[in-house]
N, C-alpha and C positions, 0 to 999 in steps of 0.2 A: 481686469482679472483674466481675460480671453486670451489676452496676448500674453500673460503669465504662464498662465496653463500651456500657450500650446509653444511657446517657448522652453519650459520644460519637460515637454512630451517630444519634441527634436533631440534634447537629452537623453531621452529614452526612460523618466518617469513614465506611471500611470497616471494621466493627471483628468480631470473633466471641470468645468465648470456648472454648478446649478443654481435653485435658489430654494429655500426656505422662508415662509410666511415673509412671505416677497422680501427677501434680500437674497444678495446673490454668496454664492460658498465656492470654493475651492477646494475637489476632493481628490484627495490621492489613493488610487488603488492598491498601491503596494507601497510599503514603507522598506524605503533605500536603506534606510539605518536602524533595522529591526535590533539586531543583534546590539546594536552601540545601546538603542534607547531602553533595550532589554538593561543593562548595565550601570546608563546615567541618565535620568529622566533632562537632562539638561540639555541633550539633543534637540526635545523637540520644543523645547523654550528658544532654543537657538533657530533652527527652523521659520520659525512662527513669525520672531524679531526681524531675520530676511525677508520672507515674506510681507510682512510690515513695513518693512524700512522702502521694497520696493512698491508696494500700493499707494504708501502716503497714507493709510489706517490702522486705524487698532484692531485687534482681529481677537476672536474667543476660537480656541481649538474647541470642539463639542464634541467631536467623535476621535479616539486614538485607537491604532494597532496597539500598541505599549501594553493598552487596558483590555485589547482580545475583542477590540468591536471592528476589526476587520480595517475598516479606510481611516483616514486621518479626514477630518473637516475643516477647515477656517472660515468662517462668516465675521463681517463686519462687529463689532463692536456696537452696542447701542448706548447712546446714553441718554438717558431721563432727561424731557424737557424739566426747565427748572420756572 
């Protein structure tokens, strides 16, 4: 996730890495495609799936600009031991 982040922060996103009840998140300070995801919530599905596709995980958005909570979040996916 480290070299995610600061791979897109050379781009010139706002990007930080943290973590939540210990797993670690991916947070964006400004969302690049306000005005798009303003438009077609399918931005930030699209988004999410790169992000994805490059971790090798499933990821839960928790926090979105779209919905006025200011950052975008990505953290891990959990899934239920079975």
């Amino acid at each position: 996730m480290t070299a995610l982040q600061q791979s897109l922060s050379e781009q010139g996103f706002q990007m930080e890495v943290g973590s939540r009840d210990g797993l670690p998140l991916l947070r964006e300070r400004h969302c690049p495609y306000h005005e798009l995801a303003q438009a077609d919530a399918g931005i930030c599905d699209l988004e999410q799936q790169v992000y994805e596709a490059v971790l090798g995980v499933p990821l839960v958005l928790t926090q979105c600009c779209r919905q006025g909570q200011g950052i975008c979040e990505f953290q891990p996916q959990i899934t239920p031991l079975q």
